[in-house]
N, CA, C and O atoms as CSV, one atom per row, in Angstrom:
chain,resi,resn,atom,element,x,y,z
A,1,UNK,N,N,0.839,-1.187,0.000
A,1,UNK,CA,C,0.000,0.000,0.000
A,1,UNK,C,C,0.879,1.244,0.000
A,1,UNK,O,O,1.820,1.565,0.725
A,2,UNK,N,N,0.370,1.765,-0.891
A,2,UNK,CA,C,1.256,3.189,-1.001
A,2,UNK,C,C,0.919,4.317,0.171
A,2,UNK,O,O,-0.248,4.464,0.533
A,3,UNK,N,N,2.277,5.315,0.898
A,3,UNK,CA,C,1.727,6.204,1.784
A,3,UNK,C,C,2.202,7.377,1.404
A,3,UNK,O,O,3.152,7.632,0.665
A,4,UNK,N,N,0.989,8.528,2.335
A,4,UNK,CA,C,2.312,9.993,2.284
A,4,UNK,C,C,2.221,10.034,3.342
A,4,UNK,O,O,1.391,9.514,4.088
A,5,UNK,N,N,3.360,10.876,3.608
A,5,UNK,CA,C,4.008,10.947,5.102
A,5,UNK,C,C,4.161,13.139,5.427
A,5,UNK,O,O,4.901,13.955,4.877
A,6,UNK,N,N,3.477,13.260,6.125
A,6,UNK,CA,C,4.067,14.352,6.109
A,6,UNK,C,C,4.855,14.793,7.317
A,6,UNK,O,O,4.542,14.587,8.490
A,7,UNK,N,N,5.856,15.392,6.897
A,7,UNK,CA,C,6.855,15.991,8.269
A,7,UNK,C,C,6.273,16.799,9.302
A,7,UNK,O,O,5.145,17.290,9.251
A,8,UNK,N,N,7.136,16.918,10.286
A,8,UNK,CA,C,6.920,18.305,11.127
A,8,UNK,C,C,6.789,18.907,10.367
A,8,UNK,O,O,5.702,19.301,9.944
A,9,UNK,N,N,7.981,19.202,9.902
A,9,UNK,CA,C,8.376,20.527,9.166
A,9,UNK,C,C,7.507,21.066,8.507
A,9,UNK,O,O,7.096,22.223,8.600
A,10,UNK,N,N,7.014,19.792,7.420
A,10,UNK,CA,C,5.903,20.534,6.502
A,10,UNK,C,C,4.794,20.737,7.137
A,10,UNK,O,O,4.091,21.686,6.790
A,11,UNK,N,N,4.513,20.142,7.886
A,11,UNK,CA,C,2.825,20.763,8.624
A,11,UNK,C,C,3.218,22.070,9.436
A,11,UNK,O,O,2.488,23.061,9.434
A,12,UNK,N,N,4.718,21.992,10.301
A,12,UNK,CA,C,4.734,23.716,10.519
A,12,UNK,C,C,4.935,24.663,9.385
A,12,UNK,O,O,4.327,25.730,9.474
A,13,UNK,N,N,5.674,24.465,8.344
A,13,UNK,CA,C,5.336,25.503,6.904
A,13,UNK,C,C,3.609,26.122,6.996
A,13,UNK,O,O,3.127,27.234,7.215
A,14,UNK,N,N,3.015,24.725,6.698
A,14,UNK,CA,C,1.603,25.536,6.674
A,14,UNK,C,C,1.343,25.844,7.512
A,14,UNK,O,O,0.546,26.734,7.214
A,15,UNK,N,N,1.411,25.795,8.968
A,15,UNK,CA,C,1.083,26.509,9.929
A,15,UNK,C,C,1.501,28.288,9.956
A,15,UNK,O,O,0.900,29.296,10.328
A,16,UNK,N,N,2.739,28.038,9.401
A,16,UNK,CA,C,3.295,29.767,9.556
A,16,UNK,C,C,3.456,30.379,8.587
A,16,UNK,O,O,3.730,31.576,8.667
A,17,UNK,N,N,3.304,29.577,7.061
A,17,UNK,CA,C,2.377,30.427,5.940
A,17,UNK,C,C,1.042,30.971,6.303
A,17,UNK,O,O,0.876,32.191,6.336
A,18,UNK,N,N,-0.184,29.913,6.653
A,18,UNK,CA,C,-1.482,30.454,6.861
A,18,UNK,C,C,-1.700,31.504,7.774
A,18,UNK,O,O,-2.778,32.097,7.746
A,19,UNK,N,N,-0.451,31.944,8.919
A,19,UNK,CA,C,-0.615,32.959,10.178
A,19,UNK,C,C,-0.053,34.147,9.132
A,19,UNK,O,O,-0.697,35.193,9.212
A,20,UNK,N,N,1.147,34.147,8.077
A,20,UNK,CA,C,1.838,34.940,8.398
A,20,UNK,C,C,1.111,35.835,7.069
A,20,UNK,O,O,1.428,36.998,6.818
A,21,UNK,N,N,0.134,35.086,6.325
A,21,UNK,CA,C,-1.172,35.716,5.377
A,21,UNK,C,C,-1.810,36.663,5.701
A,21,UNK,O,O,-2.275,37.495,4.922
A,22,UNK,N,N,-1.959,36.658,7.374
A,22,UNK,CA,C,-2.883,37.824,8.078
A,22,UNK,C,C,-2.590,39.048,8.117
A,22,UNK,O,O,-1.476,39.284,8.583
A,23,UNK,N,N,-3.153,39.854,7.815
A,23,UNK,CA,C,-2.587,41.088,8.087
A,23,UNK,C,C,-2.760,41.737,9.374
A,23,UNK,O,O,-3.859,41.880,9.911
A,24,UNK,N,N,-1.494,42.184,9.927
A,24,UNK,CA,C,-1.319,42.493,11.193
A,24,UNK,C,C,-0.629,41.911,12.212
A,24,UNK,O,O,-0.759,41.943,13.436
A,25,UNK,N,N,0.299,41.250,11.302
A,25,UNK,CA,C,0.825,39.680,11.736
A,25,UNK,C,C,2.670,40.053,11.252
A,25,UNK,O,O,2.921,40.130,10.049
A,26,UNK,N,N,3.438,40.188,11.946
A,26,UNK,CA,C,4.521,40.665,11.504
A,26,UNK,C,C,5.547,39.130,11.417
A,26,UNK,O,O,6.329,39.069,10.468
A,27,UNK,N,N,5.515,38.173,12.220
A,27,UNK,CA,C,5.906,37.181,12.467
A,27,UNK,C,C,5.514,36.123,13.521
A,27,UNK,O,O,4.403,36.263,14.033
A,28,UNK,N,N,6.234,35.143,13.890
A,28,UNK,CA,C,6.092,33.985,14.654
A,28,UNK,C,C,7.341,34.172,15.354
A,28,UNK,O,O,8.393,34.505,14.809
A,29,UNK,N,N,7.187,33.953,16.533
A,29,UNK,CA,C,8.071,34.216,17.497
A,29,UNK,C,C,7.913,33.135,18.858
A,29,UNK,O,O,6.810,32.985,19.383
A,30,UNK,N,N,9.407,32.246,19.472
A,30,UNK,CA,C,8.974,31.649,20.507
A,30,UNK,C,C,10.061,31.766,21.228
A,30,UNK,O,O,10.460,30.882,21.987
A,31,UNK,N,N,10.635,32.882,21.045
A,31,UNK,CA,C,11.656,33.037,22.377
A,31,UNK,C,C,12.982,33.090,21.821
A,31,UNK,O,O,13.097,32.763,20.640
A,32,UNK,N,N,14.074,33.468,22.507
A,32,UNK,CA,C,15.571,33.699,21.917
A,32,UNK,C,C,15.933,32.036,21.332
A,32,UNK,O,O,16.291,31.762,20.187
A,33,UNK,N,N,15.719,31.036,22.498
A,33,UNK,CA,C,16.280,29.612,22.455
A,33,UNK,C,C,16.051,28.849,20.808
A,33,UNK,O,O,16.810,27.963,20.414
A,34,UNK,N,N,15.017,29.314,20.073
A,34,UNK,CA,C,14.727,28.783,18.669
A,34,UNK,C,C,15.475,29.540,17.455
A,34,UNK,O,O,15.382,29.250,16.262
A,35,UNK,N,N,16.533,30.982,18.255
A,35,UNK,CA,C,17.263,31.593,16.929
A,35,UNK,C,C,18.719,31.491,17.194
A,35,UNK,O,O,19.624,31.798,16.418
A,36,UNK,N,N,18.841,30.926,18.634
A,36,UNK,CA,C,20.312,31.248,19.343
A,36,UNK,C,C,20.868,29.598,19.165
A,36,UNK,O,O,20.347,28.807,19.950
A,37,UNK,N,N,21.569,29.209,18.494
A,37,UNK,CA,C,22.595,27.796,18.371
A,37,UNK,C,C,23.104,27.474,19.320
A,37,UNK,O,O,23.068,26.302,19.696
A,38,UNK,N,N,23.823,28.580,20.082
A,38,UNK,CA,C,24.496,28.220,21.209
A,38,UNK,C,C,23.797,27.919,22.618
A,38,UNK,O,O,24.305,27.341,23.579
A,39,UNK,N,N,22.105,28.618,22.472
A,39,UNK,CA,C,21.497,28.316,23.497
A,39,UNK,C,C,20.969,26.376,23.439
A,39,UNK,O,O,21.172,25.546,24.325
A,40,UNK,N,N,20.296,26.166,22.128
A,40,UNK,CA,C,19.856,25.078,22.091
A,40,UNK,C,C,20.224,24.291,20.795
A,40,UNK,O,O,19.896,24.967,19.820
A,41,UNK,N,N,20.817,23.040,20.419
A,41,UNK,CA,C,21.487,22.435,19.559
A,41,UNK,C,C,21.028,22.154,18.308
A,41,UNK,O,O,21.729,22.277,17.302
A,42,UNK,N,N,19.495,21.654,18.305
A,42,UNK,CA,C,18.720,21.542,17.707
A,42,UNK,C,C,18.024,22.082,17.487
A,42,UNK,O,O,17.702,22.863,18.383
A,43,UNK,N,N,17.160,22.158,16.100
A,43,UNK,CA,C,16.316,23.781,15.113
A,43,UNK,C,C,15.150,22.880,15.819
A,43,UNK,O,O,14.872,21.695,15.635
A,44,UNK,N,N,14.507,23.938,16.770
A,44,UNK,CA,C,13.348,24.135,17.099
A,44,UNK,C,C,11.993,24.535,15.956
A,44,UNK,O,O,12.125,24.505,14.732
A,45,UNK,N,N,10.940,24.836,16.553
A,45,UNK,CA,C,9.957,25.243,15.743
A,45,UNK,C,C,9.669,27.245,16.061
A,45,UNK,O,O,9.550,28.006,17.021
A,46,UNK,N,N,9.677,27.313,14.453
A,46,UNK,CA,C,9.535,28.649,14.895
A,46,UNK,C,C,8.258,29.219,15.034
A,46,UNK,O,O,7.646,29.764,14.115
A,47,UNK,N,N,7.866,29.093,16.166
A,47,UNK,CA,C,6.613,30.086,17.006
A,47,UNK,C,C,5.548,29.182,17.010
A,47,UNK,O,O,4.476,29.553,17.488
A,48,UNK,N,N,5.677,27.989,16.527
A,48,UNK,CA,C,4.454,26.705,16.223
A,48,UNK,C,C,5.159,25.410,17.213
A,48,UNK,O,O,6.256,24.853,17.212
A,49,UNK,N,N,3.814,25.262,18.094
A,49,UNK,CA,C,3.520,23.885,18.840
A,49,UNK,C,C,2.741,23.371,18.174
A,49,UNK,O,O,1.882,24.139,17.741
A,50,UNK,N,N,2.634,22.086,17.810
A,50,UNK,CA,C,1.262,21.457,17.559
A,50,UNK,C,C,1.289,19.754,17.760
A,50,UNK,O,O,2.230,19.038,17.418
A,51,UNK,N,N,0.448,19.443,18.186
A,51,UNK,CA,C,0.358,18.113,18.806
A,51,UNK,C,C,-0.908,17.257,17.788
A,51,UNK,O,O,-2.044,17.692,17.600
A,52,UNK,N,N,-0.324,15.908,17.206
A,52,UNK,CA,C,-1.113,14.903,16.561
A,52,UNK,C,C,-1.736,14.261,17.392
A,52,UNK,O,O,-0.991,14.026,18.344
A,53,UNK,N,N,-3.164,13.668,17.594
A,53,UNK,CA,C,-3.855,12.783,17.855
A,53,UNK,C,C,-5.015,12.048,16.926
A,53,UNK,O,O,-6.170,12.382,16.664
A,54,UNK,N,N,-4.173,10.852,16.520
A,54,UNK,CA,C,-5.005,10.238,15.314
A,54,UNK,C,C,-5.300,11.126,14.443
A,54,UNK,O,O,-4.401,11.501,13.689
A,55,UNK,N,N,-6.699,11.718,14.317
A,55,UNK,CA,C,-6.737,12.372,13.062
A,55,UNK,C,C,-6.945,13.905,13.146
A,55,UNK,O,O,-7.283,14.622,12.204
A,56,UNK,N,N,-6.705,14.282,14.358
A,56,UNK,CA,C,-7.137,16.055,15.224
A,56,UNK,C,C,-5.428,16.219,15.289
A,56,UNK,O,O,-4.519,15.398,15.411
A,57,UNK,N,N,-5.473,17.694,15.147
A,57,UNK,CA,C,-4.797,18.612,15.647
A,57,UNK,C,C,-4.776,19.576,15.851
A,57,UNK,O,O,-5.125,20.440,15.046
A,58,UNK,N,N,-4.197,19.883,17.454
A,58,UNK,CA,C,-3.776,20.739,17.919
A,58,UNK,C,C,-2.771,21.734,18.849
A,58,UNK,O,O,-2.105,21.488,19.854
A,59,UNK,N,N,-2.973,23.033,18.020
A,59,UNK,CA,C,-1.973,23.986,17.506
A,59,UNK,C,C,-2.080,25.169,18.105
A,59,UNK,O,O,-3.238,25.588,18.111
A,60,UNK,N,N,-1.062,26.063,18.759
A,60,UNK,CA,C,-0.435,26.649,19.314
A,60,UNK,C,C,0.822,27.825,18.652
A,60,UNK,O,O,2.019,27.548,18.580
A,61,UNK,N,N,0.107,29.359,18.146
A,61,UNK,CA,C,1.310,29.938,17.625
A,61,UNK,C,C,1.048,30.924,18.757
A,61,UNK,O,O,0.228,31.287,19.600
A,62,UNK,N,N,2.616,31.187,18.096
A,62,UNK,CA,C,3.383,32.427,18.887
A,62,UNK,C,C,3.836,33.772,18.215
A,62,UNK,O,O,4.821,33.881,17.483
A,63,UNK,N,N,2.892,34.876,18.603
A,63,UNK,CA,C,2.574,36.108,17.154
A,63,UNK,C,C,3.778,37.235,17.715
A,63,UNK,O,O,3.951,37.602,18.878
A,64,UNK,N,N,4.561,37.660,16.448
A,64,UNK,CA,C,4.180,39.446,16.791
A,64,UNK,C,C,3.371,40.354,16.127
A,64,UNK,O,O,3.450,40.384,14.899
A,65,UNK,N,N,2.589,41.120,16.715
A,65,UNK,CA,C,1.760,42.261,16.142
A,65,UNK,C,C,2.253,43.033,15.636
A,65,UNK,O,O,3.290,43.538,16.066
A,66,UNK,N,N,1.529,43.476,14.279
A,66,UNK,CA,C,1.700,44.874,13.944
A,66,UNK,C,C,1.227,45.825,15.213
A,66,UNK,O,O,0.078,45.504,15.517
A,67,UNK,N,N,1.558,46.523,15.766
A,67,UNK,CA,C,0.823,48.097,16.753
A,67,UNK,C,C,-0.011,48.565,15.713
A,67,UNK,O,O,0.145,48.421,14.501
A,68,UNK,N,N,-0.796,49.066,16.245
A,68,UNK,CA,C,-1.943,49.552,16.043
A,68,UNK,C,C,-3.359,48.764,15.303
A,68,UNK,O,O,-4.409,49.212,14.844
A,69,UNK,N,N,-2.917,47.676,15.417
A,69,UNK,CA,C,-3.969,46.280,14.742
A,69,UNK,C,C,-4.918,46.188,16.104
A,69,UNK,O,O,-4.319,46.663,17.069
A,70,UNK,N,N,-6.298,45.678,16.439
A,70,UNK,CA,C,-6.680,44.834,17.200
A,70,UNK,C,C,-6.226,43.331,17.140
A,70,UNK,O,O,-6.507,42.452,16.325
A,71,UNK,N,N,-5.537,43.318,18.118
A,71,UNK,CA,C,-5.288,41.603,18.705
A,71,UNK,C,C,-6.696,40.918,18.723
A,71,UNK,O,O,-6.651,40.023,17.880
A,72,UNK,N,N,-7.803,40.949,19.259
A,72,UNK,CA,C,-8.574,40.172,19.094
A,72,UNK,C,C,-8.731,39.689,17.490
A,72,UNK,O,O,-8.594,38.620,16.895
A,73,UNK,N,N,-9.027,40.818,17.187
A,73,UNK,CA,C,-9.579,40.811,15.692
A,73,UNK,C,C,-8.335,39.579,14.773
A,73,UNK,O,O,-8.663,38.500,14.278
A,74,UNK,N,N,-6.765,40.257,14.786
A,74,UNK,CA,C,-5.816,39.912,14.346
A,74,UNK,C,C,-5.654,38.315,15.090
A,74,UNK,O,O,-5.381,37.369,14.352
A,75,UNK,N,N,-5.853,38.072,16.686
A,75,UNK,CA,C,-5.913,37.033,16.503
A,75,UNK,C,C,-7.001,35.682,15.866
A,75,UNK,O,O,-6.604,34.601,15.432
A,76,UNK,N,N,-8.038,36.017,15.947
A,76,UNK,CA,C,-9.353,35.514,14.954
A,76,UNK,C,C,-8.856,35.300,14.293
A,76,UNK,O,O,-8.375,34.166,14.319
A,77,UNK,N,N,-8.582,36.079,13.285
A,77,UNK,CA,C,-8.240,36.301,11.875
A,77,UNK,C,C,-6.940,35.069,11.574
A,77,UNK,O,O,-6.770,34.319,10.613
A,78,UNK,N,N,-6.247,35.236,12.702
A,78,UNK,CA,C,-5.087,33.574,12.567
A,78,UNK,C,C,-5.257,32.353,12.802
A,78,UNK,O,O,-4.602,31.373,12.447
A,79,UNK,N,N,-6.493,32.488,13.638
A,79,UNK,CA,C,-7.043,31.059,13.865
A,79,UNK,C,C,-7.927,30.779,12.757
A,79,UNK,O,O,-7.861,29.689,12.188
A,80,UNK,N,N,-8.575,31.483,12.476
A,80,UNK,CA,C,-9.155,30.727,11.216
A,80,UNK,C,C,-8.282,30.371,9.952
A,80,UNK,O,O,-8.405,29.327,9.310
A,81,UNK,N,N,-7.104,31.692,9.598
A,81,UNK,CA,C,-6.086,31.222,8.260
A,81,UNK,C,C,-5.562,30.144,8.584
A,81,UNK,O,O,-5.316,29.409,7.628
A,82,UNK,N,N,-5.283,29.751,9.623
A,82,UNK,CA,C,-4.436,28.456,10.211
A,82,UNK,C,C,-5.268,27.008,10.277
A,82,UNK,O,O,-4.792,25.927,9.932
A,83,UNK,N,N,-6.262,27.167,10.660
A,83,UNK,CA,C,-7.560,26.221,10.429
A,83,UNK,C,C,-8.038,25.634,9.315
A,83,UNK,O,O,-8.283,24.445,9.115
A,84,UNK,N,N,-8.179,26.804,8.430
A,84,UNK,CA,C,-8.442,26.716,7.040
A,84,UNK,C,C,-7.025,26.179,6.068
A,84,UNK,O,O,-7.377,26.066,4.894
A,85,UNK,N,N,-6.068,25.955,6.198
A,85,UNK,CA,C,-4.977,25.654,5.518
A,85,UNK,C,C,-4.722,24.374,5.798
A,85,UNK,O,O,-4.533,23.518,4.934
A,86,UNK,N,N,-4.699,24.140,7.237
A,86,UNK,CA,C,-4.037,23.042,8.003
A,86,UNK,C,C,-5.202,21.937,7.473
A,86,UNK,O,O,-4.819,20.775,7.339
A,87,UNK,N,N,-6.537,22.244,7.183
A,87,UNK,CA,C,-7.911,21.300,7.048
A,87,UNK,C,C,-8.002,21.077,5.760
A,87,UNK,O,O,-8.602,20.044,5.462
A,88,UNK,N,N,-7.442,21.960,4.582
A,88,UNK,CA,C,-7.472,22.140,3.115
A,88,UNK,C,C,-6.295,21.610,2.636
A,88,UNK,O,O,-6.247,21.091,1.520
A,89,UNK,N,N,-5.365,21.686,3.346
A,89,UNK,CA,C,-3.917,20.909,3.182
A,89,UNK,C,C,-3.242,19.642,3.347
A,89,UNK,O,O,-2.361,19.271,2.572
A,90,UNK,N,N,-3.765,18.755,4.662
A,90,UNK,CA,C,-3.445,17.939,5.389
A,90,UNK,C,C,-4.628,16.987,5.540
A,90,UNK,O,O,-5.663,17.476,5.088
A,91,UNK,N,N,-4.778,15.606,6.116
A,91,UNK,CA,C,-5.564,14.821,6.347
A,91,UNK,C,C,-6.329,15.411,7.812
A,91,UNK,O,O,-7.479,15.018,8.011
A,92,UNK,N,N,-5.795,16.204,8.672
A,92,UNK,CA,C,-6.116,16.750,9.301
A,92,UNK,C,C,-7.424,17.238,9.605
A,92,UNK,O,O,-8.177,17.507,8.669
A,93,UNK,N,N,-7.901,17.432,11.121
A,93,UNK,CA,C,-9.535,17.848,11.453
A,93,UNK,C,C,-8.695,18.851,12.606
A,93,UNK,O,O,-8.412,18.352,13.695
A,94,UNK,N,N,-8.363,20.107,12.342
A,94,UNK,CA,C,-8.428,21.049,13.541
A,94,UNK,C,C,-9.475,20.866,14.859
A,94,UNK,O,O,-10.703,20.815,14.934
A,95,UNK,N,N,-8.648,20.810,15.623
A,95,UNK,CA,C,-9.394,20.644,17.431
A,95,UNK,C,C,-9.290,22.039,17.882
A,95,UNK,O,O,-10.318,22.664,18.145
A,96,UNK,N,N,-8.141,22.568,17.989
A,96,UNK,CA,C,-8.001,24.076,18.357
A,96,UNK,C,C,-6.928,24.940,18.049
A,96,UNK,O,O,-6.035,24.159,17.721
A,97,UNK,N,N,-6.515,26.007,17.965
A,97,UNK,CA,C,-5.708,26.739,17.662
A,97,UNK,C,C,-5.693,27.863,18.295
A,97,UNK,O,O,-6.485,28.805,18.254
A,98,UNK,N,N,-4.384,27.647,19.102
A,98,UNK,CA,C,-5.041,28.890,20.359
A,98,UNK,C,C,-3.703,29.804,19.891
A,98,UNK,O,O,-2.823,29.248,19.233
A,99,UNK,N,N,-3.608,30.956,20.186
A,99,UNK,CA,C,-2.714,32.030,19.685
A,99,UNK,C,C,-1.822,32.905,21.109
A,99,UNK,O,O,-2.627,33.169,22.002
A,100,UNK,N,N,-1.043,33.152,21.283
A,100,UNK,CA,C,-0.146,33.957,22.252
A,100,UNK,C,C,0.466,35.139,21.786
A,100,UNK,O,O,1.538,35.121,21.180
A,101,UNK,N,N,0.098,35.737,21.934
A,101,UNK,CA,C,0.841,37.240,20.948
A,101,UNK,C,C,2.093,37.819,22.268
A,101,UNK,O,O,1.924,38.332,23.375
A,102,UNK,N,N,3.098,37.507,21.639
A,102,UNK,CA,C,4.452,37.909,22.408
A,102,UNK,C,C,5.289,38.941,22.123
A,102,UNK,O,O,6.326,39.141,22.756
A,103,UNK,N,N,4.902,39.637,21.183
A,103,UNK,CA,C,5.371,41.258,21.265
A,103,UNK,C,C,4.288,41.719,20.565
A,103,UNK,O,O,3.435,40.989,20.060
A,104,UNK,N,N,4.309,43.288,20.510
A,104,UNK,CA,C,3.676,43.786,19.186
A,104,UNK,C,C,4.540,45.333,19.008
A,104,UNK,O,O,4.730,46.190,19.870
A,105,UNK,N,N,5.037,45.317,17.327
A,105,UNK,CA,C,5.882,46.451,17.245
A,105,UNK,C,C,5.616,46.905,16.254
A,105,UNK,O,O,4.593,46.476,15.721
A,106,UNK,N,N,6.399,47.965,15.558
A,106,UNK,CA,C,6.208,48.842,14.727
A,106,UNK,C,C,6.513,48.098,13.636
A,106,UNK,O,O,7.107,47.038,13.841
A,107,UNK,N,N,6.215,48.442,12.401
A,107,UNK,CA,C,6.874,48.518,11.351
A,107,UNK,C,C,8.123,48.806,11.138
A,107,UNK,O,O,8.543,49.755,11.801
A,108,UNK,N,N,9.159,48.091,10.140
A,108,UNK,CA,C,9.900,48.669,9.897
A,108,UNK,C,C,11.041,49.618,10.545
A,108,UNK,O,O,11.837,50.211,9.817
């Protein structure tokens, strides 16, 4: 029987393509330890948790804001791009997608 297999990796791609679509959404962010080599050895995930169970998943990003966006709004707006990708993309049934917004800065 033939399979596909998909990686971490590639299910976090779509995870931080579909967030980073939003507008008001400057990046994914989870702390110094996922950009610093010397802190931790191995390439972490950038700003994406997400946990498989059979055929659900769930997912966990880590935002920075544009300033002057509503966070509510801006975060909505990521849970559903992230929902909608991860469900249109993957064998996947989204359970939840909860969002942490860990800075929010300027432009540029």
């Amino acid at each position: 029987m033939s399979r596909i297999i998909l990686s971490n990796e590639a299910i976090e791609s779509i995870i931080v393509n579909g967030v980073l679509s939003v507008e008001g959404i400057l990046d994914t962010w989870k702390g110094l330890k996922e950009y610093c080599p010397l802190l931790k050895k191995e390439k972490g995930p950038h700003g994406v948790e997400f946990k498989v169970d059979c055929e659900e998943i769930s997912i966990t990003i880590y935002l920075i804001a544009k300033y002057g966006y509503s966070l509510k709004e801006v975060g909505q707006e990521a849970q559903n791009a992230v929902k909608e990708r991860v469900e249109n993309l993957t064998p996947f049934t989204v359970k939840e997608v909860n969002v942490i917004f860990e800075d929010v800065k300027n432009e540029g």
